[in-house]
C-alpha positions in Angstrom: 187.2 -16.5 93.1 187.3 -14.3 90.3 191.0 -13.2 88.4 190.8 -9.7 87.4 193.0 -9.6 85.1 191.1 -12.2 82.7 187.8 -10.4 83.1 185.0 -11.0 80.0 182.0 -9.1 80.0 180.2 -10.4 82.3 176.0 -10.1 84.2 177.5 -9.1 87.4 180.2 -7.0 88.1 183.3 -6.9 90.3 182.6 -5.2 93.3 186.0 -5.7 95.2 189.3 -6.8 94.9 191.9 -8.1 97.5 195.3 -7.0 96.9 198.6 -8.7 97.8 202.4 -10.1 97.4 200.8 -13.6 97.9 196.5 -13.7 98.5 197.3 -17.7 99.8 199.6 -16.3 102.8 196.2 -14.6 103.9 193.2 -17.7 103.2 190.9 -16.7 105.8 190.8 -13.5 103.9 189.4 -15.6 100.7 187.1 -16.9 102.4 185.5 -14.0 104.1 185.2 -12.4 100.4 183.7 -14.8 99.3 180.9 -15.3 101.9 180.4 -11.5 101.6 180.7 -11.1 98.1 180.3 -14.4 96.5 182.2 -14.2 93.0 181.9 -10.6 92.6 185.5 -10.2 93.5 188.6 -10.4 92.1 192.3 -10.9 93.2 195.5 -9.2 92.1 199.2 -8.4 92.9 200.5 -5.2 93.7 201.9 -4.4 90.2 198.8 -5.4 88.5 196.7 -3.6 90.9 198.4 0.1 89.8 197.6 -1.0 86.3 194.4 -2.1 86.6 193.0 0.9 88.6 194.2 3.0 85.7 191.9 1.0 83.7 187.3 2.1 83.1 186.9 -1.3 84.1 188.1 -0.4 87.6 185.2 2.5 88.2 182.6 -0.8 89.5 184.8 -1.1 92.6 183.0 -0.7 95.9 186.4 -1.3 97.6 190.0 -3.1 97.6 191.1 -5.2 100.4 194.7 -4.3 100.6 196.7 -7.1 102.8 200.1 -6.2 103.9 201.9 -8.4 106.6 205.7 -7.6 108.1 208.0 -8.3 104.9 205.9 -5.7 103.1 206.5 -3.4 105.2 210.5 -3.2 104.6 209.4 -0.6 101.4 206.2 0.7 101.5 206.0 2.7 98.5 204.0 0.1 96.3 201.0 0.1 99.2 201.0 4.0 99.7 201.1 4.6 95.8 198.2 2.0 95.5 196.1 3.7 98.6 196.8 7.4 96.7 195.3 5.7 93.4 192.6 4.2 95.1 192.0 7.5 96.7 191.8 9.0 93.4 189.6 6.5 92.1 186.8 7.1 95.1 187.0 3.9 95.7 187.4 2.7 99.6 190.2 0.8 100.9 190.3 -1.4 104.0 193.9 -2.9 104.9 194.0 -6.2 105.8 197.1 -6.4 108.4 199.4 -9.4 109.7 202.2 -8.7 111.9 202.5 -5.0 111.0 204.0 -2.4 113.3 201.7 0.5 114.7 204.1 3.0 112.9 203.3 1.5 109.8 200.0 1.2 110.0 199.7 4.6 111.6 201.3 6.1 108.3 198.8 3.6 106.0 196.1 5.2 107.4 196.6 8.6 107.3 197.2 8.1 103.7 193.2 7.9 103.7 192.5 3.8 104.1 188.9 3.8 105.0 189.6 0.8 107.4 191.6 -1.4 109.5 190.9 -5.3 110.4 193.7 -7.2 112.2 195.0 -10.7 110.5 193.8 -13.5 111.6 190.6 -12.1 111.4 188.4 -12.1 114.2 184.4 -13.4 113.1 182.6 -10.6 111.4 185.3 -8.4 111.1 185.2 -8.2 107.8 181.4 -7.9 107.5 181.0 -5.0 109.7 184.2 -3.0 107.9 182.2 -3.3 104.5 178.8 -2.4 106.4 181.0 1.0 108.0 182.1 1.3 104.3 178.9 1.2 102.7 177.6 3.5 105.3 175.9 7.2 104.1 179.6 9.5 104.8 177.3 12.0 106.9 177.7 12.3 110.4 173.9 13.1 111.1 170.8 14.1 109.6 171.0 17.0 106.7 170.2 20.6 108.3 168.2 23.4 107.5 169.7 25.9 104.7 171.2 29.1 105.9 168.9 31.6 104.4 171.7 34.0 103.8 175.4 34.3 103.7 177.5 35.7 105.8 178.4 39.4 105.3 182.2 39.6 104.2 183.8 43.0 104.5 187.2 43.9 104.4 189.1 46.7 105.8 192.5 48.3 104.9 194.1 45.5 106.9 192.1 42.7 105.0 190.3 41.5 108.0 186.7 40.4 107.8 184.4 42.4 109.8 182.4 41.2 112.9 179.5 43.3 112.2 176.3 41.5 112.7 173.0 42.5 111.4 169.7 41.0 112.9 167.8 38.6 110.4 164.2 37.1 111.5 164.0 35.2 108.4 167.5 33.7 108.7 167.6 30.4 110.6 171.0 28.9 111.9 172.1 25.7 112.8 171.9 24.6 116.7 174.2 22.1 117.9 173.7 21.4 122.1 176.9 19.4 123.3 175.9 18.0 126.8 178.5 15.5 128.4 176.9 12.4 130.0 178.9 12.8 133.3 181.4 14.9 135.0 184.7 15.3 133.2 184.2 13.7 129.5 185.3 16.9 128.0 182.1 18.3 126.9 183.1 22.3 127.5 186.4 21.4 125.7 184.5 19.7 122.8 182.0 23.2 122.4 184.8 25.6 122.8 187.0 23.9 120.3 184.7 23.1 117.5 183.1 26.2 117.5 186.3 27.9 117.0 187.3 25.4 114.2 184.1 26.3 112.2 184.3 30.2 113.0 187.9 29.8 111.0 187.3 27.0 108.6 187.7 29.8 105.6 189.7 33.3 105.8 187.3 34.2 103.2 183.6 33.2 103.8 183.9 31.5 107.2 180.3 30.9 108.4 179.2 33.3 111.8 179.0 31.2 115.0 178.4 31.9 118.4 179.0 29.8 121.6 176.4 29.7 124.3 177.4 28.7 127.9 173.7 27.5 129.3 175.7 26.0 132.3 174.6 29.0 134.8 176.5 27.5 138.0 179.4 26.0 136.8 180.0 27.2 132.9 183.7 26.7 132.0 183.7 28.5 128.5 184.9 32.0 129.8 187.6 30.2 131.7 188.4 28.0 128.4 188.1 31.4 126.2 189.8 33.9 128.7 186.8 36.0 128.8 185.6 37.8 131.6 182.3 37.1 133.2 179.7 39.8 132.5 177.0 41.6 134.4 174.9 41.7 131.2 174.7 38.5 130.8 172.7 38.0 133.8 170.2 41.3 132.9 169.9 39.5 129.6 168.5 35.6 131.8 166.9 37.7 134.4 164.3 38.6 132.0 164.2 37.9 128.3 161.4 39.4 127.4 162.7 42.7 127.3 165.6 42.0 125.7 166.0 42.3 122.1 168.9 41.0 119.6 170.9 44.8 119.8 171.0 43.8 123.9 171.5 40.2 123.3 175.1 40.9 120.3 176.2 43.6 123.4 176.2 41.1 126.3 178.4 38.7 124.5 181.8 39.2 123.9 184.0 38.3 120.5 187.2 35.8 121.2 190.1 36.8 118.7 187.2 38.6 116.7 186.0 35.7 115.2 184.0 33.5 117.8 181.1 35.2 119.8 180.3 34.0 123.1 177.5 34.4 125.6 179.0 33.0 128.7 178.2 32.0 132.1 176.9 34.6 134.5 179.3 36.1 137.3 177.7 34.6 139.9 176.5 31.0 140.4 172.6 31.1 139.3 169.7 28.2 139.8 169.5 26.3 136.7 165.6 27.1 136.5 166.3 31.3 136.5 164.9 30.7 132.9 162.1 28.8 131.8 161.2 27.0 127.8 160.1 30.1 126.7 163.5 32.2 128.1 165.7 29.2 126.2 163.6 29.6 123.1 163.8 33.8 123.0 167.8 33.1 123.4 168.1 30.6 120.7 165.6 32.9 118.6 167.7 35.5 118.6 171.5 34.0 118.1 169.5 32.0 114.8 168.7 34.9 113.5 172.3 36.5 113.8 174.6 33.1 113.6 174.9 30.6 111.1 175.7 28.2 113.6 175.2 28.6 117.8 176.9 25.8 119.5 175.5 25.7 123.0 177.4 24.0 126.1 175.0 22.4 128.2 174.5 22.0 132.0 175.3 18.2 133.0 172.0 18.2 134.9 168.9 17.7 133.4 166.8 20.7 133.5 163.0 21.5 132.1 164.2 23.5 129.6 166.2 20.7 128.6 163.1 19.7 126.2 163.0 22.7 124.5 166.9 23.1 123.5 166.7 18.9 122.1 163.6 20.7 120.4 165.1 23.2 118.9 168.4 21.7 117.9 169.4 20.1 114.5 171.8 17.7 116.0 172.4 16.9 119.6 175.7 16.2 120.8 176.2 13.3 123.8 179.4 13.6 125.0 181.0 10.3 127.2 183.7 8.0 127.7 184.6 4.5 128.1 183.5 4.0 131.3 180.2 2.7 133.9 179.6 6.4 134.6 178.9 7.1 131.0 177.3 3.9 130.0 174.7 4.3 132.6 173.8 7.9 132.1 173.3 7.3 128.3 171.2 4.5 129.4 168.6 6.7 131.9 168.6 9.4 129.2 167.9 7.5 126.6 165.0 5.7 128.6 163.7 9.0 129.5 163.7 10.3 126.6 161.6 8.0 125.3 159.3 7.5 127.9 158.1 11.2 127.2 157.8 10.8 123.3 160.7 13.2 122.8 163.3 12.9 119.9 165.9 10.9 121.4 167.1 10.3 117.3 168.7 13.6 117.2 171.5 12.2 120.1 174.7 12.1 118.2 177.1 10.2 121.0 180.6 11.4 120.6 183.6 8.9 122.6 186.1 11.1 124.1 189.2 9.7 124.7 188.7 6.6 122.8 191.2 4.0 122.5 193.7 4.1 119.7 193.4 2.0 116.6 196.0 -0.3 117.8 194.5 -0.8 121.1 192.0 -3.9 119.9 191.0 -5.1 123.2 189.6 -1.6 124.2 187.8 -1.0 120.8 186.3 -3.8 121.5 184.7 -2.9 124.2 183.8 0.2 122.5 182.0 -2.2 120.6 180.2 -3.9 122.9 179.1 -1.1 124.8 177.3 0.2 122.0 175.6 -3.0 121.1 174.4 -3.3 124.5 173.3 0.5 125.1 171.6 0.1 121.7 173.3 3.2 120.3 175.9 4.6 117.6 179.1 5.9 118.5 179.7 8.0 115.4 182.3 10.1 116.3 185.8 9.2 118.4 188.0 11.3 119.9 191.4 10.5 120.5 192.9 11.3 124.1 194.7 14.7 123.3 196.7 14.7 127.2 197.8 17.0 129.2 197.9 19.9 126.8 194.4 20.2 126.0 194.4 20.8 129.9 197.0 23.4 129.5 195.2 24.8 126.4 192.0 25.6 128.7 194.3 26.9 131.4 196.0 29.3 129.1 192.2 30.7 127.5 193.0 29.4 124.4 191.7 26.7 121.9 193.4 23.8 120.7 194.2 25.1 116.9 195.9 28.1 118.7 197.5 26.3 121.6 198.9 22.9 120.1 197.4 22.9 116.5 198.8 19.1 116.0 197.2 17.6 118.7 194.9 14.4 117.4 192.0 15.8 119.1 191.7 19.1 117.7 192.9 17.8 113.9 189.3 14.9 114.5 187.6 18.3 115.6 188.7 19.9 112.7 187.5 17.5 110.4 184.2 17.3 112.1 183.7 21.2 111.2 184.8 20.9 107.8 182.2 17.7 108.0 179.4 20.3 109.4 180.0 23.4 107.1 180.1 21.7 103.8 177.2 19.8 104.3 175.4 22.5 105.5 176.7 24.4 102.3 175.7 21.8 100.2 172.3 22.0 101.8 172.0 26.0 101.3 172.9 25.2 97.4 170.4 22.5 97.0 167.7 24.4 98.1 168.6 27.4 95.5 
């Protein structure tokens, strides 16, 4: 072990540092460092910690282990002003925890710790919270550049305008959300996070539309308020004539900000459209939206293929359950089996277990090892009032804008549109 606070020029730098009232109360935390990082890590106390990350020798951090048990947390102004620093600093920070109260922990983490591993701690813990650390930040794959921005107007009551003008060279980004079984809250999940991206900015927010495909039991107009529309089904019944002026007129705008296609009036076969319907539809909201979030039937369907085609990421939406598990499971296989790009599944936990609840993130665990898969995005369990949100037509943010659900949706949007933003500016 390594004392900071004697460093000498040295071949190989200090990549971590555990930080604590007493690193001894906490020894099976020295040893873990050292198997991971051999002497490439350093200890220090709490007042030496704020000093040293003020210091250029600091910037070679990877991360700090921050261990805090029960009588540290009778003032935790030292921890919270040595998370903020570390913050500062970009460097990650995993809290090491012994005997510490969920409130407590609760506020440590929302201070911006990258990480939580419970004391005593269990094998690999450790290993697999610097792995998760060390981990690219993006949720998925990078997507295509938006070819243009989106028009900004203002009126003379400052609001932008919805006005949509039909680009074929412009090419937006399609995200599918399909739940893997009845009830995991995939309609919720499309509604809501395409209304968090149509309002990430007053000023330049990007243009999205929401596409119910679900034609027998589509739950966005219900979700949204919206009435069903006849022209909806003019515009399935045959594509071919329809062109993007038809397509903008048979959707309808939520709060002037979100446009949705929804589900037709009457319950329709699945099969009314064809791959080449699906691909004229998604043609045409590209070309007008920078990002079409489309709410998929359960069932799978032979247009299926050409939506998972055609989309940049694909959203898989379950929960912690044999239902779910399975059906990831057969659609993964088939995916497969027919050489089709089951790497663009992005599986998304709804309702997943709170930080504090160790035996059911465990199992999270394990039924991702076993399924084979990544679970890169949790969602808490927002209750009963993201049930009385869809009830009352309106989204989360409007509804109940502190629920945990919608503020994890809301950083998944922000997530989306600056990397796609950063994507646009790269390819200037």
């Amino acid at each position: 072990m390594t004392s900071v606070a004697n460093l000498h020029p040295e071949p190989a730098p200090i990549l971590a540092c555990t930080i604590s009232r007493d690193v001894q109360n906490f020894d099976l935390l020295i040893d873990d460092m050292e198997i991971e990082l051999g002497e490439n890590w350093g200890d220090l106390s709490f007042e030496d910690a704020l000093v040293f990350l003020d210091q250029p020798e600091s910037s070679t951090l990877e991360f700090v282990a921050i261990a805090v048990d029960s009588e540290d947390t009778v003032d935790l102004t030292p921890i919270t002003d040595l998370i903020k620093q570390a913050k500062l600093k970009q460097i990650k920070v995993v809290l090491i925890a012994h005997d510490v109260s969920p409130v407590a922990l609760h506020q440590l983490l929302r201070l911006g710790a990258d990480d939580f591993v419970p004391y005593p701690l269990p094998e690999g813990a450790l290993h697999d919270a610097i792995d998760r650390m060390r981990a690219p930040p993006a949720l998925m794959a990078p997507v295509p550049a938006l070819a243009i921005s989106a028009a900004v107007s203002l009126d003379h009551g400052q609001q932008r305008s919805t006005a949509l003008k039909d680009n074929p060279n412009h090419e937006g980004v399609v995200l599918p959300v399909h739940g893997m079984s009845g009830g995991v809250g995939a309609s919720t999940f499309a509604c809501n996070l395409a209304w968090e991206l149509a309002t990430i900015s007053k000023t330049d927010a990007p243009r999205v539309c929401l596409l119910d495909f679900d034609f027998q039991f589509g739950a966005i107009s219900t979700n949204l308020d919206l009435p069903r529309r006849d022209a909806v089904f003019e515009i399935l019944h045959d594509t071919a004539s329809a062109d993007s002026e038809s397509f903008l007129k048979s959707m309808l705008t939520f709060n002037d900000k979100l446009h949705v296609f929804t589900a037709p009036p009457d319950m329709l076969p699945l099969d009314i459209v064809n791959g080449e319907d699906i691909e004229r539809l998604i043609d045409m909201a590209q070309q007008n939206f920078d990002f079409v979030i489309i709410d998929m039937p359960t069932t799978i369907v032979s247009w299926t293929e050409t939506v998972l085609n055609r989309a940049h990421v694909y959203f898989a939406l379950m929960q912690l359950d044999l239902r779910s598990a399975q059906n990831v499971l057969r659609l993964v296989r088939a995916l497969k089996a027919e050489g089709l790009p089951a790497d663009k599944l992005r599986f998304v936990l709804n309702r997943a277990p709170k930080f504090t609840d160790l035996s059911a993130k465990s199992r999270v665990k394990r039924m991702a090892e076993s399924l084979d898969i990544s679970i890169e995005v949790q969602l808490p369990d927002g209750g009963p009032q993201v049930t009385q949100a869809n009830d009352h037509g309106l989204p989360l943010a409007e509804s109940n804008a502190k629920n945990p659900i919608r503020k994890e949706l809301q950083k998944l949007a922000k997530s989306l549109h600056e990397l796609n933003n950063a994507d646009a500016a790269a390819s200037k």
